[in-house]
N, C-alpha and C positions, 0 to 999 in steps of 0.2 A: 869467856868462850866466844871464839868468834866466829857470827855467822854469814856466810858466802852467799849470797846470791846468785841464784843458777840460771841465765838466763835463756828464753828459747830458742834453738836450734834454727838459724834463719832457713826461709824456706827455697831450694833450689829455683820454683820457677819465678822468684823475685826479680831474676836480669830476662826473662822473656818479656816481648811486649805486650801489652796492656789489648785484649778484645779491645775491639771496634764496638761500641752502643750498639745495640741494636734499633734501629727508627722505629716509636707506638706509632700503631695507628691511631689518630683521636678520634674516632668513632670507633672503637670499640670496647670501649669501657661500659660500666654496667647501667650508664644512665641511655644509652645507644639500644639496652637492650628490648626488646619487644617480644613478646608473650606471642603475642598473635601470628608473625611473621614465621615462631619456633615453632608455633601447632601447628599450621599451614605444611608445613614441611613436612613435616613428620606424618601427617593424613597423607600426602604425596606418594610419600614412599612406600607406609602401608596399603596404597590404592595401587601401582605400581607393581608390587610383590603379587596380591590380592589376583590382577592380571596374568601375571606369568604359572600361579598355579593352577587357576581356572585353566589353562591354555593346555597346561599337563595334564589336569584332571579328564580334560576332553578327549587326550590322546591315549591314554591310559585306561578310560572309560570307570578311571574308579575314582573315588577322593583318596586321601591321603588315608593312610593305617584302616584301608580299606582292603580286603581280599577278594577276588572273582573269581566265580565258580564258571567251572566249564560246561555246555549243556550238552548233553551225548545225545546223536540223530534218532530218532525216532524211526519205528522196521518202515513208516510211510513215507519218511521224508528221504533222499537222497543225501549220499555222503556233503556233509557239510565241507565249503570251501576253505573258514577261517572260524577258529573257537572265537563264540561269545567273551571265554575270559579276558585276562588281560592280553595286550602285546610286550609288554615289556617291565620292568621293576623302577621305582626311584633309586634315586644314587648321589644323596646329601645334598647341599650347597656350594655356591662361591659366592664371595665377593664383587661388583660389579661398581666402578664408579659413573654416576652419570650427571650431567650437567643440564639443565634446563633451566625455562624462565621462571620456575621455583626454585634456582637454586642449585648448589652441588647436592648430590645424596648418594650414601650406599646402600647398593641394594643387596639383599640377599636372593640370589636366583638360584630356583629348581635345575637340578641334574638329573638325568634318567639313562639309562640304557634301553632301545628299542631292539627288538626281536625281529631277522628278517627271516626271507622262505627259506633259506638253507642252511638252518639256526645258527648263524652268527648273530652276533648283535654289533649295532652303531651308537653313536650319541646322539644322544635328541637336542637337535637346535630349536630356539623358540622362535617365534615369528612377530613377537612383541619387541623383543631389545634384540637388535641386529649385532650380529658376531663384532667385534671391536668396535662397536660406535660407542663414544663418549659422550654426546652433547645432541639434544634434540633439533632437529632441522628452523623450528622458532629461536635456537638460540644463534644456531650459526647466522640465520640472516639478522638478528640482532646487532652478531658482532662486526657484520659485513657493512651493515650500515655504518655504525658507528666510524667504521674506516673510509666508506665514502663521503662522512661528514666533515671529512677534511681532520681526521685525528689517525694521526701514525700508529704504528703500530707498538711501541712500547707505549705511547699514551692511552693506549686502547686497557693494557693491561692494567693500568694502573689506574683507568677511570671503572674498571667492571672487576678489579678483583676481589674488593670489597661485598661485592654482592655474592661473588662466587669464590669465595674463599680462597681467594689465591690462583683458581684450577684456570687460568685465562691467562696463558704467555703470550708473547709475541709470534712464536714458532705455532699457535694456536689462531690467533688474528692472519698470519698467514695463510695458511691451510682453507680456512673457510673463504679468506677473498678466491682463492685459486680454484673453488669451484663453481665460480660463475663462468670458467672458461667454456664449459660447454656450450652452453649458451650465447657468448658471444662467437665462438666460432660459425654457431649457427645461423645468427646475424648476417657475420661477414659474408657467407656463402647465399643467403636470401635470394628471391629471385625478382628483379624490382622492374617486370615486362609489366604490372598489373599496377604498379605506381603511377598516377596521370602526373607528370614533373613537368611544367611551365615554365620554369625557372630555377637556373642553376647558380651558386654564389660558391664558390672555391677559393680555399687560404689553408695558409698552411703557421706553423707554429713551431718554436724550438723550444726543446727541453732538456734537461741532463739527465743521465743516465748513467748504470753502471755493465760498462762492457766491457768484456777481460779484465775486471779489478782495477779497472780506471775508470773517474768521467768524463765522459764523451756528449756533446750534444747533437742531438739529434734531430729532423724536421716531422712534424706529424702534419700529416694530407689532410686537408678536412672537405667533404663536399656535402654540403648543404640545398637542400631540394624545397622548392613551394608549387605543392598541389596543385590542382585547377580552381580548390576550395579556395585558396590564400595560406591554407597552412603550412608551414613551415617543418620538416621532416629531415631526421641524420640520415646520410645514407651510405658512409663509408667514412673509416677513421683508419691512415695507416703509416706504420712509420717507415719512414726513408731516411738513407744519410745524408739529403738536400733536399732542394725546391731545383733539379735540375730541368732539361727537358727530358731526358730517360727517366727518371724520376715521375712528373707530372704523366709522362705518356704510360706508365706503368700504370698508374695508379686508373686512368682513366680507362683504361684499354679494361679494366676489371669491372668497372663498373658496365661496360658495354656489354662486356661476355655475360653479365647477369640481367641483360635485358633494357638496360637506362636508354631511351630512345633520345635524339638530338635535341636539346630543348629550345624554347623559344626566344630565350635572351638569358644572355650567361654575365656574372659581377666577378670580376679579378680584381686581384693588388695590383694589379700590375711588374710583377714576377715575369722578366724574359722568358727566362723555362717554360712558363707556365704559356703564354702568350703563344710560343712555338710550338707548343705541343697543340694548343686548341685550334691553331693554323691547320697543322696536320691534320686534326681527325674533323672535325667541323670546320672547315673553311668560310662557309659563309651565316653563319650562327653569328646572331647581333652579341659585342662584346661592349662590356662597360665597364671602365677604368673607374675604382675606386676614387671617387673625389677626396676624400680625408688622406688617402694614401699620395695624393700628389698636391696637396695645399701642404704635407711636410715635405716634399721634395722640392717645393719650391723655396720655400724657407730654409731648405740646405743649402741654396744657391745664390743667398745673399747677406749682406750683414746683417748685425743682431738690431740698428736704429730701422732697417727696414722692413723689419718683419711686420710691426702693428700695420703700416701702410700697407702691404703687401695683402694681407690677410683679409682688412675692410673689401680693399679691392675684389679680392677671388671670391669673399663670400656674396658682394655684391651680385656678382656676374653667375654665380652658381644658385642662388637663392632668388632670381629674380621671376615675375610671376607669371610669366609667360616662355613658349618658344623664342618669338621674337624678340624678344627684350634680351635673354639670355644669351642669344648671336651675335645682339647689334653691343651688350657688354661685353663681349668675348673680342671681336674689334678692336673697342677702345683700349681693353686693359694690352692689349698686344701691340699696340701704338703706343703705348704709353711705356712699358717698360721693354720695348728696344733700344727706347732712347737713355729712360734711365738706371736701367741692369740689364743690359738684354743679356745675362745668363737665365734671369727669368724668362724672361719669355720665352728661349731658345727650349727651355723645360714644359714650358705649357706646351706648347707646338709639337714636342716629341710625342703627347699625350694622342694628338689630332683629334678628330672625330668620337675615337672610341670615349673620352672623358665625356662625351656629350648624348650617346646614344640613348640615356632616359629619359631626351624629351621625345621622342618614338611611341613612349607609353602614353594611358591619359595622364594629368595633372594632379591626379589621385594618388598615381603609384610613383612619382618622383621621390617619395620623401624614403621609402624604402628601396629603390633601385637604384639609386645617387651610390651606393658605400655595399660596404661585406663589413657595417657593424653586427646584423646578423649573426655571421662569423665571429665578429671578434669580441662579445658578450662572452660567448663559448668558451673564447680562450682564456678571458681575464677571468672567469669563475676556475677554468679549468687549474688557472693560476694559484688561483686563490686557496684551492684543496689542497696543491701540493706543495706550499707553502711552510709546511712542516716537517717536510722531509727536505733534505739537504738533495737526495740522489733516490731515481725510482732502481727498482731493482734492475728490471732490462725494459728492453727498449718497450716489446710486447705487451707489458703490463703497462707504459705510459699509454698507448691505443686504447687496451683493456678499462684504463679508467675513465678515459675520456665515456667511452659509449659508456658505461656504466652509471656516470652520475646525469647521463638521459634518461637510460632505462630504469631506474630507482625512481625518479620523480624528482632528485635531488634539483634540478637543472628543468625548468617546462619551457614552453615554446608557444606564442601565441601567433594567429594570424599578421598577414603583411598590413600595411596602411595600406587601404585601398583594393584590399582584394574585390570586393564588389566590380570593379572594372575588367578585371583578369579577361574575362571573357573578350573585351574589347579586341584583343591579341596587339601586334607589332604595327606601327604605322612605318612601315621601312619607304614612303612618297617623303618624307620630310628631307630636305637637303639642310643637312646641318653644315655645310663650307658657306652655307651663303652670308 
């Protein structure tokens, strides 16, 4: 007798493909687990709950599987306005999820129906957990930070959803940055007649962006103000499609209509645009050319064997410890490279006077009036945060961050070198042609 081997019926979905692994997390296995972080929670939730009935109970004036009796007027007292009893019945539970810096939890929240004067009734809202909020106001500026800490927004999820179970998307890390807009709107519109501003340093910065589902870059305004203290103060952050002159006059003409009185000595890159526009509205407002920003334009105007030469020289003449020494080196280096690159020279000279207006101030405040590094601290951290993201969303939100990571503390600002002098004010007797 012979026996057949029957073997099994292969299985249809043997030709689909193969799931994808699912990714463990390694922290969440049972050695990750903690006792104490699970009671915690759970006391949370029952303190929580504990709130929103007391909250009913008060409205109701009963507790729970409580009855109230009605009290009928007495022949001395006058017709009663509202019975003693209850206003209205309970009306089971829901579900509620909510997120805070303990954690996600569900909540189970009271329902009621309230009783009005024309005996309908309504639903009783609570005054504890607001209608759709998920995430307690400690948790949104938790996640708010963590995004101005320079971590994007899918990094954000992926560094907090561990702790919160998943409940922390991107589409979430959004939302909580985008309501700081209030606030900064309210910034921008400030009134800055009551700001004492000594000194003004203006620059500006390019960024990319996404406009119409392209990226575009774009130039951010920055104007930087120092006190009468020495301190150093933002006072407007805004984007534009350039560094043009309608540009720069835009942006300053705002700052005026909110009060910015003319200041006493103003620091540029040296941006045309920008030059022209501060023609126009201050004309005779002491202007100082960025030294850093024209010891590279001079180096753009020569070979690469010239530059160590070049550079001794302009720091020479820029660093020297005096007015006068600083003139009579300003001479030489202009005698000396006419003959041998006068495209140098011809770039220093474009510069004139303006590159020279900080020795005006005392000797004190040269070391912070020379530049708009200032400034550009601001940009290179601004840099640094957005570092992670390839493209901001719009243009609005690149401004948005900028002032942000002031207003957080992410970014401080200390006094100028030499504020102690401020008060000296401008020596505008100095002849700096001589």
């Amino acid at each position: 007798m012979t026996i057949h081997s029957i073997s099994a019926p292969k299985s249809s979905s043997s030709s689909l493909p193969a799931a994808p692994p699912i990714e463990a997390n390694p922290f969440s296995g049972p050695a990750w687990f903690d006792p104490l972080e699970a009671g915690v929670r759970a006391r949370v939730r029952g303190f929580i709950e504990e709130l929103l009935e007391g909250e009913l109970d008060a409205v109701l004036s009963r507790k729970r599987y409580e009855r109230g009796k009605a009290s009928a007027a007495s022949e001395e007292d006058a017709a009663p306005l509202f019975p003693t009893g209850p206003v209205g019945h309970r009306h089971g539970h829901r579900r509620r999820s909510l997120i805070g810096t303990f954690g996600a939890a569900e909540l189970s929240v009271p329902r009621a129906r309230l009783d009005n004067y024309d005996g309908t009734t309504r639903e009783w809202k609570n005054q504890t957990l607001k209608a759709y909020r998920r995430r307690t106001g400690e948790i949104e500026a938790l996640i708010a930070g963590a995004y101005l800490a320079g971590t994007n927004t899918r990094r954000v999820k992926r560094a907090l959803g561990a702790l919160f179970q998943g409940a922390v998307g991107k589409d979430v890390v959004s939302r909580a940055w985008r309501k700081v807009k209030t606030d900064w709107d309210a910034w921008m519109q400030r009134d800055l007649s009551a700001e004492p501003i000594v000194r003004l340093i203006l620059d500006g910065t390019c960024v990319r962006v996404r406009l119409d589902r392209k990226a575009t870059s774009i130039s951010l305004l920055v104007a930087l103000g120092v006190r009468a203290d020495g301190q150093k103060v933002l006072l407007a952050v805004k984007d534009m499609g350039g560094e043009s002159e309608a540009a720069w006059r835009g942006f300053l003409d705002d700052l005026c209509a909110r009060g910015l009185c003319e200041p006493d000595f103003i620091i540029i890159d040296g941006a045309p645009g920008l030059e022209k526009a501060l023609a126009a509205l201050w004309p005779n407002a002491p202007l100082q050319r960025c030294t850093v920003h024209k010891h590279r334009n001079l180096l753009a105007h020569a070979p690469k064997r010239l530059h160590e030469e070049i550079s001794a020289d302009y720091s020479d003449m820029i660093y020297a410890g005096s007015a006068k020494q600083v003139l009579a080196k300003r001479k030489h280096f202009l005698a000396k490279w006419r003959l041998k690159h006068r495209a140098v020279a011809d770039s220093l000279e474009e510069a004139g006077d303006r590159l020279f207006s900080f020795l005006r101030l005392p000797p004190a405040q040269w070391k912070s009036a020379r530049t708009t590094n200032a400034v550009e601290r601001l940009h290179e951290e601004f840099k640094r945060r957005i570092k992670t993201q390839t493209l901001l969303p719009c243009a609005q939100t690149a401004a948005m961050l900028f002032w942000a990571l002031m207003a957080s503390g992410q970014i401080t600002m200390r006094k100028i070198d030499g504020w102690e002098t401020i008060a000296y004010g401008v020596d505008n007797a100095i002849d700096l042609a001589a």
